[in-house]
C-alpha positions as CSV (number, residue, x, y, z in Angstrom):
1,X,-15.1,0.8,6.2
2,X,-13.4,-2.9,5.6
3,X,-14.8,-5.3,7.5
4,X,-12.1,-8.3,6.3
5,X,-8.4,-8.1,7.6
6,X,-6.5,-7.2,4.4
7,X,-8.7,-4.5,3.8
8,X,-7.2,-2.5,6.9
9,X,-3.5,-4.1,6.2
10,X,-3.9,-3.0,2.2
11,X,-5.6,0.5,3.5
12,X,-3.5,1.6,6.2
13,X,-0.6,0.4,4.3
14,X,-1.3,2.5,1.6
15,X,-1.7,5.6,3.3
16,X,1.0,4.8,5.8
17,X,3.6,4.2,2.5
18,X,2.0,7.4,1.2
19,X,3.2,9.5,4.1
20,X,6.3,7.9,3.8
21,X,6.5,8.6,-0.1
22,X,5.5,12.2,0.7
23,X,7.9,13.0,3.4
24,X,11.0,11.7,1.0
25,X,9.5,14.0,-1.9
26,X,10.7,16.9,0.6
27,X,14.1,15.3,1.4
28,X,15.6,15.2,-1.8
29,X,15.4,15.7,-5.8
30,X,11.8,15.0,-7.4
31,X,11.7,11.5,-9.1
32,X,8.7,10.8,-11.3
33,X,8.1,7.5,-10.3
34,X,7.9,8.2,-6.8
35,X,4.9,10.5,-8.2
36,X,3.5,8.2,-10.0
37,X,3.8,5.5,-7.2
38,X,2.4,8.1,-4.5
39,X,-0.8,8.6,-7.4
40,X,-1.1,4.6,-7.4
41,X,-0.8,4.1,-3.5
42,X,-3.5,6.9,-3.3
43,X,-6.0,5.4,-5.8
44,X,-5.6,2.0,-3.9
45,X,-6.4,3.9,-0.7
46,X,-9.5,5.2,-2.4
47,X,-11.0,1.8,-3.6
48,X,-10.5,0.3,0.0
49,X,-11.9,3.4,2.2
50,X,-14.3,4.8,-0.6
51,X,-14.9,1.7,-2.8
52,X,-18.3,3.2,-4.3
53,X,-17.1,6.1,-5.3
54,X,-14.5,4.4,-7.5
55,X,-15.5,3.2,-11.1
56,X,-14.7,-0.6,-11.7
57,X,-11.7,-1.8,-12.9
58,X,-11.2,-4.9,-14.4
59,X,-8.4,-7.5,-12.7
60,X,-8.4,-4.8,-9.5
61,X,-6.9,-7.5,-7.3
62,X,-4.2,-8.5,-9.5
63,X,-3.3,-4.2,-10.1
64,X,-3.2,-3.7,-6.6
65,X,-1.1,-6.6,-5.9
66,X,1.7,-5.3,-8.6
67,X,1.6,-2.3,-7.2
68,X,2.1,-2.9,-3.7
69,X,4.8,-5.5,-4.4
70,X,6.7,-2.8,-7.0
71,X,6.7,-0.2,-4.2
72,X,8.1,-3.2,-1.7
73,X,10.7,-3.2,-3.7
74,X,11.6,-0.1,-4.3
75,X,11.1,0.3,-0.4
76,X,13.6,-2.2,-0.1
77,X,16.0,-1.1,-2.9
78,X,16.2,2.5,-0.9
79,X,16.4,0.8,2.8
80,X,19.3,-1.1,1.3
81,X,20.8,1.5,-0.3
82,X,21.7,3.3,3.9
83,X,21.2,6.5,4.7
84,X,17.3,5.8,5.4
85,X,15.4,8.3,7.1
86,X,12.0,8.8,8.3
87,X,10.3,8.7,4.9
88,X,11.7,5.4,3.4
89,X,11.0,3.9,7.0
90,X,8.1,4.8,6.7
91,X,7.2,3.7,3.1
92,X,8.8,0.3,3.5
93,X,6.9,-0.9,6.4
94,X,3.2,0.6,5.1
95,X,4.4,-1.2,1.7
96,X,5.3,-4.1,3.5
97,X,2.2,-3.8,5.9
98,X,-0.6,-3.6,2.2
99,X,1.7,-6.4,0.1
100,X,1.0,-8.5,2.8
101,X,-2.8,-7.5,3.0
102,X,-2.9,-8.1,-1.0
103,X,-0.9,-11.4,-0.4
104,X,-3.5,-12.9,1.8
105,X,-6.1,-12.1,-0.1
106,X,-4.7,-14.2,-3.0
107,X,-4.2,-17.0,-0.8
108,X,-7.7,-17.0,0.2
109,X,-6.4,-16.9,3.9
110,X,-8.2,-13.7,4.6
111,X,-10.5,-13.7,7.4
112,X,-13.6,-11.1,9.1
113,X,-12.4,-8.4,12.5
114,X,-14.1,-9.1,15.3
115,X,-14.0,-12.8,15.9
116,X,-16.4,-15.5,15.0
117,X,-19.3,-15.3,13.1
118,X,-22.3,-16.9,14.7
């Protein structure tokens, strides 16, 4: 389990946008990017909850954070567009929730649960 902040904002995000991308699969006509998103948003998922059962990849960091911020924006692209319903709600606030994990992380701003070490 993560022990560091974005870990749970990057993981819960990621499952919580995955939901969200799953519910809209239901709601209307079957886009492959939103499969190949929902794939992405589950193999992020996977190296934060199961990270030794995941082979390394090289520049991890930096593919996570283009993923979460391209499904950001596509969250935001279908808030925007009206007509949001559970789904999109759903996958723009666990996208917003894990590109915010993945931005603090790049800052360097990211910090241990369960108050200080002594």
């Amino acid at each position: 389990m993560p022990v560091m902040l974005s870990g749970w904002l990057i993981g819960v995000g990621a499952l919580i946008a995955l939901l969200g991308l799953v519910i809209g699969l239901f709601g209307g006509v079957l886009n492959p990017i939103d499969l190949i998103v929902l794939l992405l948003l589950l193999g992020i998922a996977a190296t934060v909850f199961l990270p030794s059962r995941v082979p390394d990849v090289p520049h991890l960091r930096l593919a996570i954070l283009v993923t979460l911020l391209i499904a950001f924006g596509m969250a935001l692209d279908r808030i925007g567009l009206g007509g949001a319903g559970v789904g999109e709600l759903l996958f723009f606030f666990g996208a917003a929730a894990a590109g915010i994990g993945a931005i603090i992380v790049e800052l360097g701003r990211d910090q241990p649960l369960g108050g200080p070490q002594t």
